[in-house]
C-alpha positions as CSV (number, residue, x, y, z in Angstrom):
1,X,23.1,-82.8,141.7
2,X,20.0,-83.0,140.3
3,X,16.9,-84.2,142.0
4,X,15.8,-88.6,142.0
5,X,12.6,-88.6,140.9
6,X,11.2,-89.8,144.0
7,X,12.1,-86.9,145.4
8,X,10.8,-84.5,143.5
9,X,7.2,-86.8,143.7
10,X,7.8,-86.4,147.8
11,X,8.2,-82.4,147.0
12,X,5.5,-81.7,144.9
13,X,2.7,-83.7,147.2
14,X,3.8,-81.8,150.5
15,X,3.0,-78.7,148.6
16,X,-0.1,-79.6,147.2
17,X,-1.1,-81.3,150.0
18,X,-1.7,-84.7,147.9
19,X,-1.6,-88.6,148.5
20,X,-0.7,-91.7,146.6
21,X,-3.1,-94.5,146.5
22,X,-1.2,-97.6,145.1
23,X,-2.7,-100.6,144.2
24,X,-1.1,-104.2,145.1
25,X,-0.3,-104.6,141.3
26,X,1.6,-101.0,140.8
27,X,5.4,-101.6,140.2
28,X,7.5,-101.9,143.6
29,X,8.8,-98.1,143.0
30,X,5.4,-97.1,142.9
31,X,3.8,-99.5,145.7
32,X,7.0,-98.2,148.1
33,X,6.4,-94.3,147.1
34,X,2.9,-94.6,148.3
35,X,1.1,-92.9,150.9
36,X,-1.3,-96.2,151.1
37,X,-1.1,-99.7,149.3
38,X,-4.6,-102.0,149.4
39,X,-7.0,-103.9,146.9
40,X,-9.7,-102.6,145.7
41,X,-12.1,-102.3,148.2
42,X,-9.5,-100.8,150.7
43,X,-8.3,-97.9,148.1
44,X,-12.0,-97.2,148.0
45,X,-12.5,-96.9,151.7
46,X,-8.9,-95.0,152.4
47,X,-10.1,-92.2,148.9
48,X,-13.8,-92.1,151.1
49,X,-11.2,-90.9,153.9
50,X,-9.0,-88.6,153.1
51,X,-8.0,-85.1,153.9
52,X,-5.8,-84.5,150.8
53,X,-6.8,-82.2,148.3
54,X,-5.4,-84.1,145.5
55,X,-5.8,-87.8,145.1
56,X,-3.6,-90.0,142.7
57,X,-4.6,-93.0,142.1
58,X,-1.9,-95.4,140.8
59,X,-4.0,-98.1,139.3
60,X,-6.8,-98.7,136.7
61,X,-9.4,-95.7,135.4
62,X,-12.3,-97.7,137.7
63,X,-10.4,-97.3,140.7
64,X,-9.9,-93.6,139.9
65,X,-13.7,-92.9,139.2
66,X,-14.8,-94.8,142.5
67,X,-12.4,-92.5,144.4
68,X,-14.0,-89.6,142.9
69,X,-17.2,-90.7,143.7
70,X,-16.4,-91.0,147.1
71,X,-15.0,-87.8,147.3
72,X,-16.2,-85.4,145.2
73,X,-14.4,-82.3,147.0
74,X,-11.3,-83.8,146.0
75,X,-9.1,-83.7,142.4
76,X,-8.5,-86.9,141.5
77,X,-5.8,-87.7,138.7
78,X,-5.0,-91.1,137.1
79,X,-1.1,-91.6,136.2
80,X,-1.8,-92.8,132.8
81,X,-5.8,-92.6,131.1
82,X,-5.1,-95.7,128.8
83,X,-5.1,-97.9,132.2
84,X,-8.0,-99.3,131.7
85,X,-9.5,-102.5,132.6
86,X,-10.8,-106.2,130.1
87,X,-13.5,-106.7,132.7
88,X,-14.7,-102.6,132.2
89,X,-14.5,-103.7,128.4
90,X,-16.6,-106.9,128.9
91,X,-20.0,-105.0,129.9
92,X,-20.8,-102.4,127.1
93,X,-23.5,-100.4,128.5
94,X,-26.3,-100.9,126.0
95,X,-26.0,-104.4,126.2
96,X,-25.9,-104.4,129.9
97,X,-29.3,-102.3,130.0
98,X,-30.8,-105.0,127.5
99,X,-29.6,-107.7,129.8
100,X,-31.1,-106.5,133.1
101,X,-34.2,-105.9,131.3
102,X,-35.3,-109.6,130.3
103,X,-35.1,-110.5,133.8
104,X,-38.1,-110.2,136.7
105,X,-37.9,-108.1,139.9
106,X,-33.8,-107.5,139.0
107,X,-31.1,-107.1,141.8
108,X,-28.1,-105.9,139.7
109,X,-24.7,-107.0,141.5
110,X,-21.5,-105.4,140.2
111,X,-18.0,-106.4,140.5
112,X,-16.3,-103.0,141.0
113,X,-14.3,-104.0,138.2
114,X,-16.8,-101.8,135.7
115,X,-17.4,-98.4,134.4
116,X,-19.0,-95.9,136.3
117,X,-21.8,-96.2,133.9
118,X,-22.3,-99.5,134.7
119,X,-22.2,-98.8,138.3
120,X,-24.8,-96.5,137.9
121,X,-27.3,-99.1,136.5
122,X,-26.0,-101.6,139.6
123,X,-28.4,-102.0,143.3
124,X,-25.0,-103.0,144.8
125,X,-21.3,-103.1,144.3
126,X,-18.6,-106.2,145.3
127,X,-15.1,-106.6,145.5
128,X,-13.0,-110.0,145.6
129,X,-13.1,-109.3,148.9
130,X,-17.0,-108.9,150.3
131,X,-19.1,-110.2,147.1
132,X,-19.4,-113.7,149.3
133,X,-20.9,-111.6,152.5
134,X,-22.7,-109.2,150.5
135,X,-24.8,-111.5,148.3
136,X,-25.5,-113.7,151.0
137,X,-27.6,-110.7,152.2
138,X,-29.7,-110.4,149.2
139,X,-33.4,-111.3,149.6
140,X,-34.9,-114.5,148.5
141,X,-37.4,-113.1,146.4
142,X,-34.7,-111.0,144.2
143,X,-33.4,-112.4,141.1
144,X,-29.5,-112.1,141.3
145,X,-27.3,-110.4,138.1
146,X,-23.9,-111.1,138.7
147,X,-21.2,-108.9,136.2
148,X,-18.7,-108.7,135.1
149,X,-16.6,-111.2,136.1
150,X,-17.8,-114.9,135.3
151,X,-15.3,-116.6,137.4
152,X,-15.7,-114.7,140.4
153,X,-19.8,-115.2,139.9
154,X,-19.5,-118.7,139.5
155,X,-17.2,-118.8,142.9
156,X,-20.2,-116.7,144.5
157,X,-22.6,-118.5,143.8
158,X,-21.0,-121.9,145.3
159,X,-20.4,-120.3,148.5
160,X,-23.4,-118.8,149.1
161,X,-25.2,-121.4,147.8
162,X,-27.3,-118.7,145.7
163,X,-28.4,-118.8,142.0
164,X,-27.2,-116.1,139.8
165,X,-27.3,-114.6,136.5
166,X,-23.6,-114.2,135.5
167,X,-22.6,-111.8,132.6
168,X,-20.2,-113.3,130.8
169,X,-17.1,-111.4,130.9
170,X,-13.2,-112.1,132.8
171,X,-10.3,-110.2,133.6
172,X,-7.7,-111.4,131.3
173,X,-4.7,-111.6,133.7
174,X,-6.5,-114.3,136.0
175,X,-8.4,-116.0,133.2
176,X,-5.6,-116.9,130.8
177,X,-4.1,-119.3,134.1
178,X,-4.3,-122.6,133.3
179,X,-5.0,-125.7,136.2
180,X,-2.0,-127.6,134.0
181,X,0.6,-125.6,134.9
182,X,-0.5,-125.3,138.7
183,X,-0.3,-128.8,138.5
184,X,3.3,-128.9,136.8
185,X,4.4,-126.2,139.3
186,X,3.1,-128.7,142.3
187,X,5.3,-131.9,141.1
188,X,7.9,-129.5,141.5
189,X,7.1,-127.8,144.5
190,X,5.4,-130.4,146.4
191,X,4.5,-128.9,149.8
192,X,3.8,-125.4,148.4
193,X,0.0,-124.2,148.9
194,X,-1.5,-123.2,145.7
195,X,-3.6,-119.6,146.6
196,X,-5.2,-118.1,144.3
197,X,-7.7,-115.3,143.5
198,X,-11.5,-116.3,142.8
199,X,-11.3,-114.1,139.6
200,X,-9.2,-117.8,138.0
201,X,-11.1,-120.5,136.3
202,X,-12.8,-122.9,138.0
203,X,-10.9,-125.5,137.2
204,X,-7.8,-123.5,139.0
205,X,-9.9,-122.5,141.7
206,X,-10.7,-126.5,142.2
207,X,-7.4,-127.4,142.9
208,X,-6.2,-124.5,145.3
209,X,-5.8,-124.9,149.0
210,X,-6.8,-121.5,149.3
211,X,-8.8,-118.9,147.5
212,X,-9.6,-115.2,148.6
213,X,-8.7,-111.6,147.2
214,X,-6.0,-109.2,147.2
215,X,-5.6,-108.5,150.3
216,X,-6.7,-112.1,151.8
217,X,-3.6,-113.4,149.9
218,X,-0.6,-111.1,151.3
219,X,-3.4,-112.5,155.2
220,X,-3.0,-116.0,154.4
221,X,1.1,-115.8,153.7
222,X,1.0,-113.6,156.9
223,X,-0.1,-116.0,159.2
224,X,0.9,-119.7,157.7
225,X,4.3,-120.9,157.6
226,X,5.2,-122.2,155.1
227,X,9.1,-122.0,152.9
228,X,7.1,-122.0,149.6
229,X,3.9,-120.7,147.7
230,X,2.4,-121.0,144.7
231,X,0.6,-117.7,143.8
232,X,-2.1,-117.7,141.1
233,X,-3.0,-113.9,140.8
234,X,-1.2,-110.8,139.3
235,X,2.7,-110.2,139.9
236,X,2.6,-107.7,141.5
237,X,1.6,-108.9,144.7
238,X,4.9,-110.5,145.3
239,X,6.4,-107.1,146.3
240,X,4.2,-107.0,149.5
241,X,4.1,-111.0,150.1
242,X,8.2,-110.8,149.7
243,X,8.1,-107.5,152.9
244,X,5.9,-110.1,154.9
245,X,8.5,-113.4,154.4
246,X,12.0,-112.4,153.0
247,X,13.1,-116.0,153.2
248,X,10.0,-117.7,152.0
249,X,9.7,-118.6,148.1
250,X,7.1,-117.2,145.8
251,X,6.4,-119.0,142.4
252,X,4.4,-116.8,140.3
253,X,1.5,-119.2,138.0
254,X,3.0,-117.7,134.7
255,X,0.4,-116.5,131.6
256,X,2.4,-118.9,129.2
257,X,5.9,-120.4,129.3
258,X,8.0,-117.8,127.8
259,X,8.0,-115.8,131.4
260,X,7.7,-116.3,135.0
261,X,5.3,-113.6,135.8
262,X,1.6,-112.9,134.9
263,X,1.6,-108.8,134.3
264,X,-1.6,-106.6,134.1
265,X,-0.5,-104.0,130.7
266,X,-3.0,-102.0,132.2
267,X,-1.8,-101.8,135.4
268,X,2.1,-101.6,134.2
269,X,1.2,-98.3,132.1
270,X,1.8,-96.5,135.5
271,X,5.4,-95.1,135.9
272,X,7.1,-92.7,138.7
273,X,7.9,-90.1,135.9
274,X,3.8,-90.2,135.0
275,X,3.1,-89.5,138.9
276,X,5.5,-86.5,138.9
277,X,3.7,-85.1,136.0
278,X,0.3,-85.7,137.4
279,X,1.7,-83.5,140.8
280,X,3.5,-80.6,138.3
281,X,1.3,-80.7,135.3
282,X,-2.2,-81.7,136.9
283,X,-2.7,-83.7,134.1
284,X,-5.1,-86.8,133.3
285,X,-7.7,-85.3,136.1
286,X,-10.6,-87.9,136.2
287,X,-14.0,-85.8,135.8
288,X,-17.4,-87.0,136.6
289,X,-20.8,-85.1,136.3
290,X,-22.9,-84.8,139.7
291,X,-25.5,-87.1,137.7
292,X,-22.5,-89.9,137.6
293,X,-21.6,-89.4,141.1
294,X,-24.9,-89.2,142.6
295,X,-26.3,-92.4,140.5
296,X,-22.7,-94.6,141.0
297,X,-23.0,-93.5,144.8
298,X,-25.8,-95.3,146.1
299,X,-24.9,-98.6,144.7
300,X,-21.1,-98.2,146.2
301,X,-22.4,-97.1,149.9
302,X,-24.4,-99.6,150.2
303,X,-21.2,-102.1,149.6
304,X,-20.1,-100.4,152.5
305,X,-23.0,-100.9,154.8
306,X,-23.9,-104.2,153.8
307,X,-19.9,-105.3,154.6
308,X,-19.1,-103.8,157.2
309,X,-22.3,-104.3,159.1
């Protein structure tokens, strides 16, 4: 009998002595295959980690270069190269160059949603997650660029009560939410929270009982109990939110009304059979110079100091 493909995925990474590193918006055959599931920030901190020779990193192109940065000795391979990212495409590096340059005494925040050539130019780099804690940390005298993501700038910048710069650039998936169908969804479901992620319009954002990342989503189903929630983010999530609360209802915020569901294309490129060939063929290896690594270092340890300390 010939061989599930799971299997043979198993096989291939005992010999080679490799890892999966799923992100929360994989596929659920992906997400349950994987050595590791997080957000962002935590797939960066778990790649800094590792012993594994070979990394795959089941998610977008960014994800897969911040990896690499972080460890260098390792080969790192992306299921699919064409998984990219509309916030990556938002900040064209020429422009971005022009853009820091108009403002005085610069302090370049970057979402780590954004090429590694953008990183490169950045003092600092934020998740979903830590952007809150880490800006609040930035000196008074500094003027603040916030990019890519508008939305997630804007939320920032009320929390920490700080003004920013804000490039003007989304992420597609969370943008194209709209606050009237939350509020359709809510005369429906009347005691469900609304939770979304801070990369959502403000308007959406304004009428949510809670707001936080990735990862502060699948906490916040954890430890409330409620029967229902309304989830304003990226499908996938509802695998892991569905492990924490069989019984408990999840009503995706859908991107228009012909579906129930609110799918990254990027993110969906990634299949089982495109891990397997990554582990046989070595294919789609993600290769960075020293001068990329070394530059897009600096700006991604000190996200790691300045939240975790």
């Amino acid at each position: 009998m010939d061989k599930s493909i799971e299997e043979k995925i198993k096989k291939l990474k005992k010999e080679k002595n490799a890892i999966i590193l799923a992100h929360y918006y994989q596929v659920p055959e992906i997400q349950d295959i994987a050595d590791y599931v997080g957000d962002s920030y935590a797939l960066a901190k778990y790649a800094k980690s590792t012993e594994a020779d070979i990394i795959i990193l089941a998610g977008v192109k960014f994800m897969a270069e911040t990896a690499k940065v972080l460890n260098p000795t390792k080969r790192v391979f992306i299921p699919d190269m064409n998984a990219g990212c509309s916030l990556v495409d938002a900040a064209p590096v020429e422009e971005f160059k022009n853009w820091i340059n108009i403002f005085h005494n610069p302090f370049v925040v970057t979402y780590i949603n954004s090429s590694i050539e953008i990183k490169m130019l950045s003092d600092v780099i934020v998740t979903s997650s830590n952007a809150v804690k880490i800006v609040s940390k930035i000196p008074e005298d500094k003027t603040i660029l916030f990019a890519p993501d508008k939305n997630l700038g804007n939320y920032v910048m009320q929390k920490t009560n700080r003004n920013m710069q804000i490039w003007d650039g989304h992420c597609y998936v969370h943008d194209q939410l709209i606050a009237e169908q939350i509020i359709n969804l809510k005369k429906q479901y009347v005691d469900a929270p609304v939770i979304a992620h801070p990369e959502c319009q403000p308007t959406i954002l304004a009428i949510s009982d809670f707001i936080g990342s990735t990862s502060a989503l699948l906490d916040y189903v954890k430890n409330t109990n409620f029967d229902k929630y309304i989830i304003a983010t990226e499908t996938g999530i509802l695998h892991q939110m569905k492990k924490i609360k069989p019984d408990a209802k999840f009503i995706i915020v859908p991107a228009n009304e012909t579906c129930s569901c609110n799918d990254c294309m990027f993110m969906k490129l990634n299949t089982l059979e495109k891990i397997y060939d990554n582990l046989l063929l070595e294919n789609n290896e993600i290769l960075l110079t020293d001068e990329q690594i070394n530059k897009a270092k600096i700006p991604i340890m000190r996200m790691m100091e300045m939240a975790e300390n």
